[in-house]
GUMARDREN-205777 format. One line per field, with one value per residue (C-alpha): z, y, x. Coordinates in pm, whole numbers. Example, Ala and Ser with C-alpha at 12.3 -4.5 7.8 and 13.67 -1.06 7.14 Angstrom:
w c(780:714)
v c(-450:-106)
u c(1230:1367)
//
This chain:
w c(615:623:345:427:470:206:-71:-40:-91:-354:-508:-423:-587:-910:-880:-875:-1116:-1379:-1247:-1294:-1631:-1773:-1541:-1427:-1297:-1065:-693:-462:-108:45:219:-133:-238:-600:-786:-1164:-1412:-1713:-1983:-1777:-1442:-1183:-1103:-783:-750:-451:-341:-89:111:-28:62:253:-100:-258:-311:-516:-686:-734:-1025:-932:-1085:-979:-1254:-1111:-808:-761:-1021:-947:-839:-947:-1101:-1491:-1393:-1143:-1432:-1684:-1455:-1352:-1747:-1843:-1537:-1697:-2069:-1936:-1974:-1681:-1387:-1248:-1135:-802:-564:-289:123:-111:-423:-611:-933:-941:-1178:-1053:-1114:-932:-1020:-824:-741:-671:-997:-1208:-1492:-1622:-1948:-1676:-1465:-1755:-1903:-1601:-1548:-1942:-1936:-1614:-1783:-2114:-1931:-1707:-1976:-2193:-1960:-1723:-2034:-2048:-1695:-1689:-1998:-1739:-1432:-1429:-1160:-1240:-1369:-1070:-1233:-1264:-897)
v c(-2121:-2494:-2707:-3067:-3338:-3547:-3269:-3275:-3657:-3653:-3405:-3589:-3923:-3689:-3544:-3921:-4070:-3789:-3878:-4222:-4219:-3952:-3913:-4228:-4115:-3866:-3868:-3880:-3717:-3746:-3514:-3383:-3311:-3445:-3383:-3437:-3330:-3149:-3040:-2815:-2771:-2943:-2919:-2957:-2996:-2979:-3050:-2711:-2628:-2355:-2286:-2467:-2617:-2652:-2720:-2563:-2765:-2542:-2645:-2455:-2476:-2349:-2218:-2041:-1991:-1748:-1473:-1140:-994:-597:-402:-489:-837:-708:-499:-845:-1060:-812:-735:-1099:-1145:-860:-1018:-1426:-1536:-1738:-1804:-1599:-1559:-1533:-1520:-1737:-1672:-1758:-1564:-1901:-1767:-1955:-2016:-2135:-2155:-2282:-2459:-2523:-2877:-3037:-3015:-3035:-3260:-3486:-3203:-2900:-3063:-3189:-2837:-2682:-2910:-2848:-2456:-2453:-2638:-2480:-2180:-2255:-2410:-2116:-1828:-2017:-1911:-1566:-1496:-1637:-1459:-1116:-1211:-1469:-1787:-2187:-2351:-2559:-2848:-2848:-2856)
u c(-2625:-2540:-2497:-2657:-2403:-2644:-2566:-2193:-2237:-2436:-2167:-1838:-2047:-2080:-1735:-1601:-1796:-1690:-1321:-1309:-1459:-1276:-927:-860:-519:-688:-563:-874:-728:-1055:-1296:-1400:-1057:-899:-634:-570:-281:-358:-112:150:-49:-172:-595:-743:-1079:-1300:-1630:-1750:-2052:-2228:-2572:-2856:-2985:-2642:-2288:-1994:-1739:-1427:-1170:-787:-472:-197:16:359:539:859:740:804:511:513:266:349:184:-83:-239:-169:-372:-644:-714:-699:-966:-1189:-1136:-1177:-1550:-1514:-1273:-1009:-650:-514:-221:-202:-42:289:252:157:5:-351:-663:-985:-1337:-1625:-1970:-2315:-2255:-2611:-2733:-2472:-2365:-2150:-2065:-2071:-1829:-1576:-1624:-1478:-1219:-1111:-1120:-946:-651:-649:-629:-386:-170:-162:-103:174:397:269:283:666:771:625:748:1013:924:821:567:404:426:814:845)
//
């Protein structure tokens, strides 16, 4: 599948407009790519191909690097994944502990898009004290 260059424009036009309205500090790295701060974690969001009639716009945080990753936390962030209505954590390469979700892009809104961004940092900003309090580490955004 390939995701028409037209869509992902029409989707990076939406992502910005919702940006400059409603995060004017954003950081626009281009390509698709944003970044915004939000309470105690920093959001990227991105613009991605998806299928040959859409797009995906993925909201991430990442929440805390240099936790000790064991089982104890495993189990916290797999059950918080099951109990979430939305989203999930992650690790990354570097054991960066991560939120994200992801919309359809072509079609969505203004609401859908803020929504996202919102539950992505409310999220992020209440379990990067619960997942420290576990497993030790930083917040992201104290780096």
């Amino acid at each position: 599948m390939h995701t028409p260059e037209h869509f992902i424009d029409i989707t990076k036009q939406k992502v910005e407009q919702v940006l400059n309205a409603h995060y004017p500090d954003h950081i626009n790295f281009g390509e698709g790519s944003y970044s915004i701060d939000a309470g105690s974690s920093r959001l990227m969001i991105i613009v991605r191909p998806f299928t040959d009639s859409d797009t995906c716009i993925e909201c991430m945080a990442t929440l805390v690097s240099g936790a000790q990753i064991n089982e104890e936390l495993l189990r916290f962030l797999m059950r918080k994944n099951a109990e979430l209505h939305f989203g999930a954590f992650s690790l990354l390469f570097d054991d960066t502990i991560c939120f994200a979700h992801s919309i359809a892009g072509i079609n969505a809104d203004e609401n859908e898009i803020i929504t996202s961004i919102q539950s992505v940092a409310v999220i992020a900003d209440h379990y990067d004290d619960e997942i420290i309090s576990i497993a030790g580490g930083k917040r992201c955004s104290e780096e």
